[in-house]
C-alpha positions as CSV (number, residue, x, y, z in Angstrom):
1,X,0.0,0.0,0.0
2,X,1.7,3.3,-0.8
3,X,1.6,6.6,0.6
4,X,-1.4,8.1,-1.0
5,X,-3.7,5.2,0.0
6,X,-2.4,5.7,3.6
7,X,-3.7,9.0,3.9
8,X,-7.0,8.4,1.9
9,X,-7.6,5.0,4.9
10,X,-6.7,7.6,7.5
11,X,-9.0,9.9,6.5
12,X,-11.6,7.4,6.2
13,X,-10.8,6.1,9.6
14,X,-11.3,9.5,10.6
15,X,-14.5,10.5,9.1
16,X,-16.1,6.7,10.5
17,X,-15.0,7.8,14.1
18,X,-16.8,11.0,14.3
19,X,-19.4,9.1,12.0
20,X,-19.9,6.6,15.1
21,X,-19.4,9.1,17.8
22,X,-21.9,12.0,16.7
23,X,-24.5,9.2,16.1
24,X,-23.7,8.1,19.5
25,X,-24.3,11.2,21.1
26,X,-27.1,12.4,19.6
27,X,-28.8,9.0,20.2
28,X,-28.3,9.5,23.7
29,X,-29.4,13.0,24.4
30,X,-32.2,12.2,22.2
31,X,-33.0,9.6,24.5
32,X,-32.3,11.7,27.2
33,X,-34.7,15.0,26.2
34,X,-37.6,12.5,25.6
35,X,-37.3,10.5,28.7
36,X,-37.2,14.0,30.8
37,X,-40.4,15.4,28.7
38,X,-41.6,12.0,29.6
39,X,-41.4,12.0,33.3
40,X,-41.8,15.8,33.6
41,X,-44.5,16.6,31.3
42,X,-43.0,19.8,29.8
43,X,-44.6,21.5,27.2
44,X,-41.7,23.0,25.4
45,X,-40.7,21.4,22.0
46,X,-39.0,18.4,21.9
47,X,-37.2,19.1,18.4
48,X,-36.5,22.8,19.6
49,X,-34.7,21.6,22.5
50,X,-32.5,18.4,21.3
51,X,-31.3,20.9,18.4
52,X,-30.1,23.6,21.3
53,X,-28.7,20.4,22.9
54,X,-26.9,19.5,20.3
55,X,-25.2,23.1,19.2
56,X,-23.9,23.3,22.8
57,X,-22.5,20.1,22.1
58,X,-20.9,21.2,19.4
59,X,-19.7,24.0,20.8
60,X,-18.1,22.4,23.4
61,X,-16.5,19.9,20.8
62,X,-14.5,22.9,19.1
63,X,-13.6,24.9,22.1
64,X,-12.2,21.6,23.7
65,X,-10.3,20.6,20.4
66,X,-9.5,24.4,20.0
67,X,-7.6,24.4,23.5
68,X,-6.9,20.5,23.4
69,X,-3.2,20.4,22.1
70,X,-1.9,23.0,25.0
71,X,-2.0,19.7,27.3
72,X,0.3,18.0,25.3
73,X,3.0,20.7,25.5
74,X,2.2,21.3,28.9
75,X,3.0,17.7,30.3
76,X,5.7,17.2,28.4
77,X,6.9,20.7,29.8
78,X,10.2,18.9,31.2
79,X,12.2,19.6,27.9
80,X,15.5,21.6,28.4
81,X,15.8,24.9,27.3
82,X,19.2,24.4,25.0
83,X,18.5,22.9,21.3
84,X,18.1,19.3,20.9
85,X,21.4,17.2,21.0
86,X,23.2,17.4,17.9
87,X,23.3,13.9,17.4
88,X,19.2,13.5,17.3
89,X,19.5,16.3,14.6
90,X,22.1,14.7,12.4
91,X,19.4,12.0,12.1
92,X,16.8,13.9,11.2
93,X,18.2,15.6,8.8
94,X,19.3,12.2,7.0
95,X,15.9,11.0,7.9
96,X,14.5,13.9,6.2
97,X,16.8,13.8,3.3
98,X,16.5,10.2,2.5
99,X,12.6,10.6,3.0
100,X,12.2,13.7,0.5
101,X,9.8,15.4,2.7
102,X,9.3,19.4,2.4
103,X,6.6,19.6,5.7
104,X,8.6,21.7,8.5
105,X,9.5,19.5,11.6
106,X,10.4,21.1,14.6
107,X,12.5,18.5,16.7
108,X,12.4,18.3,20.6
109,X,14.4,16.5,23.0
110,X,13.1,15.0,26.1
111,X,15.4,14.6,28.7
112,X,14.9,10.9,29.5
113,X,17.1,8.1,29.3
114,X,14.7,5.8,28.1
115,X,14.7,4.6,24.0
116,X,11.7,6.3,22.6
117,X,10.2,8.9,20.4
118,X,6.7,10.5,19.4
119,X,5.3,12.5,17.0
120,X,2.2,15.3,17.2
121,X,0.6,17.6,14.4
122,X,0.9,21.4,15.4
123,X,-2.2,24.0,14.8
124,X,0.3,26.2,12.3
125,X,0.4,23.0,10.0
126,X,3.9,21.8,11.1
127,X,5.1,18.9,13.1
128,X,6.5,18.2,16.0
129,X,9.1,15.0,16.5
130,X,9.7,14.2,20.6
131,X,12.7,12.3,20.5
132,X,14.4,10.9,24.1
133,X,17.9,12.0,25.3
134,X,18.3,7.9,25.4
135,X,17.6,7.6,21.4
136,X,20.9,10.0,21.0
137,X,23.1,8.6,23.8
138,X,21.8,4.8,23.6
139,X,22.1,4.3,19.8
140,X,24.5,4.6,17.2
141,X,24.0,6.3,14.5
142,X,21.7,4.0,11.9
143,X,19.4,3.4,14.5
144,X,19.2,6.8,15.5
145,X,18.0,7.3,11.6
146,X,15.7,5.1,11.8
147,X,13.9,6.0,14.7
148,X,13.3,9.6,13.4
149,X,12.8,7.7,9.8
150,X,10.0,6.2,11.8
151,X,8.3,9.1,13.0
152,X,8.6,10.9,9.4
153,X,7.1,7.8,8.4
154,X,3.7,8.5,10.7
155,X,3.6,11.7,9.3
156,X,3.8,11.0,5.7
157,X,1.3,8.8,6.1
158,X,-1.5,10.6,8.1
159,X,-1.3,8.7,11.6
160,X,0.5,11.5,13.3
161,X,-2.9,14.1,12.0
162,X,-5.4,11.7,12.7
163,X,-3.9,10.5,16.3
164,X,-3.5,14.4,17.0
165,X,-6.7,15.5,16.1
166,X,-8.3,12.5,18.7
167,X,-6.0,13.3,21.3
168,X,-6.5,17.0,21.6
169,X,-10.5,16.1,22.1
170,X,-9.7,12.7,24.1
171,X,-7.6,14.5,26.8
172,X,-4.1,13.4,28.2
173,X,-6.2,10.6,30.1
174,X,-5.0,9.9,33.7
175,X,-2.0,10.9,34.8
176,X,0.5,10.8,38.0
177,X,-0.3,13.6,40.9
178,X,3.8,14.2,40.9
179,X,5.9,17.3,40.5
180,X,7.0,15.8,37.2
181,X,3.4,16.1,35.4
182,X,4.6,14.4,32.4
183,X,4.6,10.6,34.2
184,X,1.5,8.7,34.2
185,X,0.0,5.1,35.3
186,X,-2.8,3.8,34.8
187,X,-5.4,4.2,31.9
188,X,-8.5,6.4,31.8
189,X,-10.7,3.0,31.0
190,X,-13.8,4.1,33.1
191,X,-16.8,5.5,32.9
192,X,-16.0,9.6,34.3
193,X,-17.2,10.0,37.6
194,X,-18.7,13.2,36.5
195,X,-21.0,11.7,34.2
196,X,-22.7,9.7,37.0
197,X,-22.3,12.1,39.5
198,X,-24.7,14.4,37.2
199,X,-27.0,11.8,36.1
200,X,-27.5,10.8,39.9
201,X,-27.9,14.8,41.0
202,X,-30.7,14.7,38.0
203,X,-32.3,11.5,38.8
204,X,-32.9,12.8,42.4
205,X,-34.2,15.8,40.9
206,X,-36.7,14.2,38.6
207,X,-37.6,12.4,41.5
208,X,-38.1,15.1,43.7
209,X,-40.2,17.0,41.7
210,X,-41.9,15.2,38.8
211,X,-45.3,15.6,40.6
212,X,-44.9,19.3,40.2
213,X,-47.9,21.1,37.8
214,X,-47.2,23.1,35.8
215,X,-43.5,21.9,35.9
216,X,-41.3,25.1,36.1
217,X,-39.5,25.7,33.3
218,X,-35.9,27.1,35.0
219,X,-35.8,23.3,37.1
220,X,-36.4,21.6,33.1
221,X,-33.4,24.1,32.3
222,X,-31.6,23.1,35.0
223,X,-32.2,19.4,33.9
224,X,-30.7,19.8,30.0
225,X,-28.0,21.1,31.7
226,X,-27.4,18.8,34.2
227,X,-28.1,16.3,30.8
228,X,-25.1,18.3,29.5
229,X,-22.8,18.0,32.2
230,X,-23.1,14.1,31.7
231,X,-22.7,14.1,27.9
232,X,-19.8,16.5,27.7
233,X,-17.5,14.5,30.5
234,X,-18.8,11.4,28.4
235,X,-16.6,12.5,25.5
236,X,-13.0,11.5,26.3
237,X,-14.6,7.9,27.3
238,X,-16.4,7.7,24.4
239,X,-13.5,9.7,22.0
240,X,-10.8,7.3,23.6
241,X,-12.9,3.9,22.8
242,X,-13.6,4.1,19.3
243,X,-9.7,5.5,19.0
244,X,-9.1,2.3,19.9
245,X,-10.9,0.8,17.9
246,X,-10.8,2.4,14.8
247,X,-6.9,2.8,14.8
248,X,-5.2,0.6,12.1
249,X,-2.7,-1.6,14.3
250,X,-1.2,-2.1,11.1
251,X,0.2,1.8,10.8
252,X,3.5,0.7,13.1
253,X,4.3,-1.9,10.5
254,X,4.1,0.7,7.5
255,X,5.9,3.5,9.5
256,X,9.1,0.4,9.8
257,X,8.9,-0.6,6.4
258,X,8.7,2.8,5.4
259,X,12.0,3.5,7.4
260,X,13.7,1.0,5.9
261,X,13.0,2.0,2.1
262,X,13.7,5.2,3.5
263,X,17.1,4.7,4.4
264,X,17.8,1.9,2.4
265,X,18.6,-0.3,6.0
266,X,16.3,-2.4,7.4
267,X,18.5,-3.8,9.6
268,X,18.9,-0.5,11.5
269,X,15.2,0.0,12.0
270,X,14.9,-3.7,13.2
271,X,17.7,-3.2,15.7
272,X,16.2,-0.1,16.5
273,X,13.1,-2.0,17.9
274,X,15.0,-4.6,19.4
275,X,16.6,-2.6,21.4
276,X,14.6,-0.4,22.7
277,X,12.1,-3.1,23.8
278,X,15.0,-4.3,25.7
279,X,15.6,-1.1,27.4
280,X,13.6,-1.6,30.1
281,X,15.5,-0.1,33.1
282,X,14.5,3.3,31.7
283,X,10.7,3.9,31.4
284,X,9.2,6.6,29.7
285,X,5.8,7.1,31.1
286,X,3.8,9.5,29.2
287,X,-0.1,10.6,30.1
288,X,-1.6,7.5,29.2
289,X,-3.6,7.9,25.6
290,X,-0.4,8.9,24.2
291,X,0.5,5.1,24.1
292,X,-1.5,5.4,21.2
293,X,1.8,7.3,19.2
294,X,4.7,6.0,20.9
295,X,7.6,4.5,19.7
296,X,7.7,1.9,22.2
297,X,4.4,2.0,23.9
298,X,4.1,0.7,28.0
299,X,1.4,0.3,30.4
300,X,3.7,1.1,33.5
301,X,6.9,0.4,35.3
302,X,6.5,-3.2,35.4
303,X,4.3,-4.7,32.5
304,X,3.9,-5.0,29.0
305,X,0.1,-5.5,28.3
306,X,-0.7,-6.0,24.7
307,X,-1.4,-2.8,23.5
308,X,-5.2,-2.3,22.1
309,X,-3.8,0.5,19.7
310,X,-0.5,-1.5,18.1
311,X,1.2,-4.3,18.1
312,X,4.1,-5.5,20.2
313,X,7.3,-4.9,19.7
314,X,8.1,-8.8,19.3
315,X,5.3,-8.5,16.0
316,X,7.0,-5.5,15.1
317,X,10.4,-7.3,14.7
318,X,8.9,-10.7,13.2
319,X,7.5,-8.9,10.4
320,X,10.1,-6.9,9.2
321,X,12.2,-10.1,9.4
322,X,9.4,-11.5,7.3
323,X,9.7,-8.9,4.9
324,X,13.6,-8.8,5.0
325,X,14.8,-12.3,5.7
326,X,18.0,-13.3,7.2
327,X,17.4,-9.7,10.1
328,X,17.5,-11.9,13.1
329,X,21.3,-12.6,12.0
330,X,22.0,-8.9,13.1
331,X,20.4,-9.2,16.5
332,X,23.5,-9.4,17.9
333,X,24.5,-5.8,16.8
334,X,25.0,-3.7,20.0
335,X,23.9,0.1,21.0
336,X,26.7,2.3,21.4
């Protein structure tokens, strides 16, 4: 599959996600509005009221995807001040070279020692490529390449706008109460408190006062918003489900391969996965739904879960050794 078709699948993906989720959510503040005008016996217009329901919605959608990416920045706000270590940009710029791509990348180093990397789209059109202080002092130089090569890859190919877009609306997810914000555990799997806290506070209300004629019209105002409240801290929940399950597991396998045509060295990019699944002294431990666009994705400190978003890193190495045979004969190549 080349490049083009990446990007037209992406977009696809895309378009079938918000497909899913707007249908979602106006099924259930539809459900919602009739089963309040049910119990409550309001006369105001059921149609006139969903369709105010759903603009807020939608209003809440942009100005959360309009503020979403200052999270990103904002956890990951342990970078150094100096540039990016001159070794990381040597590889980019071969990366870049051997890749032909014009699209400005702005590189970033994060000062941890674990072997990883990440890539986000910017508002202004341009990218952004995290790379780890561990990429430039734990790898020689091919693999250095071809981790960068890697990243490129993701945005050649779409994955990096698509997984940005969801992530600035999904939220950073849960995350570690440490002075180092950009750590997390754990992953936001379920349902938001908030959403039941405001559905109990509106059953109790319902309840309270449902026997009310004529039903006053600020309480059934009171009640769309408290309807509101649990819709609009149902959208990372919902947001982060269907990313998982509309993400193609498959884009980490055409972000390697496209490395190694890249730089002409599949070897590297193979021992470039190797060993940083290896490196497991050093974890870097992200706000959990950006495991979706790691590198080398983990759960926390001590387990490797299979990852509902991509495949492992053993996969990972079996089929570019599927695709290259005779790889596994450099597995023996060190990190230096």
């Amino acid at each position: 599959m080349d490049i083009y078709s990446l990007i037209r699948a992406n977009r696809r993906r895309l378009y079938a996600l918000f497909g899913v989720f707007t249908l979602l959510v106006m099924g259930l503040s539809a459900g919602g509005v009739y089963i309040l005008r049910r119990f409550l016996s309001v006369t105001i217009d059921f149609w006139f009221t969903l369709l105010l329901l759903w603009l807020l919605y939608f209003l809440y959608a942009v100005i959360r995807f309009a503020l979403g990416g200052s999270w990103i920045f904002r956890r990951v706000a342990a970078l150094p001040p100096e540039k990016a270590d001159r070794r990381l940009e040597n590889a980019l710029h071969a990366a870049l070279l051997g890749a032909g791509m014009r699209e400005r990348v702005l590189l970033l180093e994060v000062p941890h020692p674990d072997i990883n990397s990440f890539s986000l789209a910017l508002p202004d059109g341009s990218y952004a490529v995290f790379a780890t202080r561990g990429v430039a002092e734990k790898l020689p130089k091919r693999e250095r390449e071809a981790v960068l090569a890697h990243e490129l890859a993701h945005i050649a190919t779409g994955d990096t706008a698509l997984q940005s877009v969801l992530l600035r609306l999904a939220g950073p997810g849960k995350s570690l109460a440490r002075p180092n914000r950009w750590l997390a555990l754990g992953r936001q799997s379920n349902i938001p408190t908030a959403s039941i806290l405001a559905l109990s506070v509106l059953a109790l209300l319902v309840a309270s006062i449902r026997a009310r004629e004529p039903f006053p019209t600020p309480l059934y105002l009171l009640s769309l918003l408290l309807l509101f409240a649990a819709l609009a801290s149902l959208l990372p929940f919902l947001l982060l489900k269907l990313m998982r399950l509309f993400l193609n597991r498959e884009r980490e396998h055409y972000a390697d391969l496209h490395a190694a045509y890249t730089l002409r060295d599949p070897e590297a990019v193979y021992l470039a996965v190797k060993h940083a699944s290896e490196d497991v002294r050093d974890l870097l431990l992200l706000p959990s739904n950006l495991d979706a666009v790691l590198f080398h994705p983990v759960v926390d400190y001590t387990s490797y879960r299979p990852f509902q978003t991509q495949p492992t890193m053993v996969e990972r190495m079996r089929r570019l050794d599927e695709n290259f045979p005779g790889l596994r004969l450099g597995e023996g190549g060190g990190a230096c």
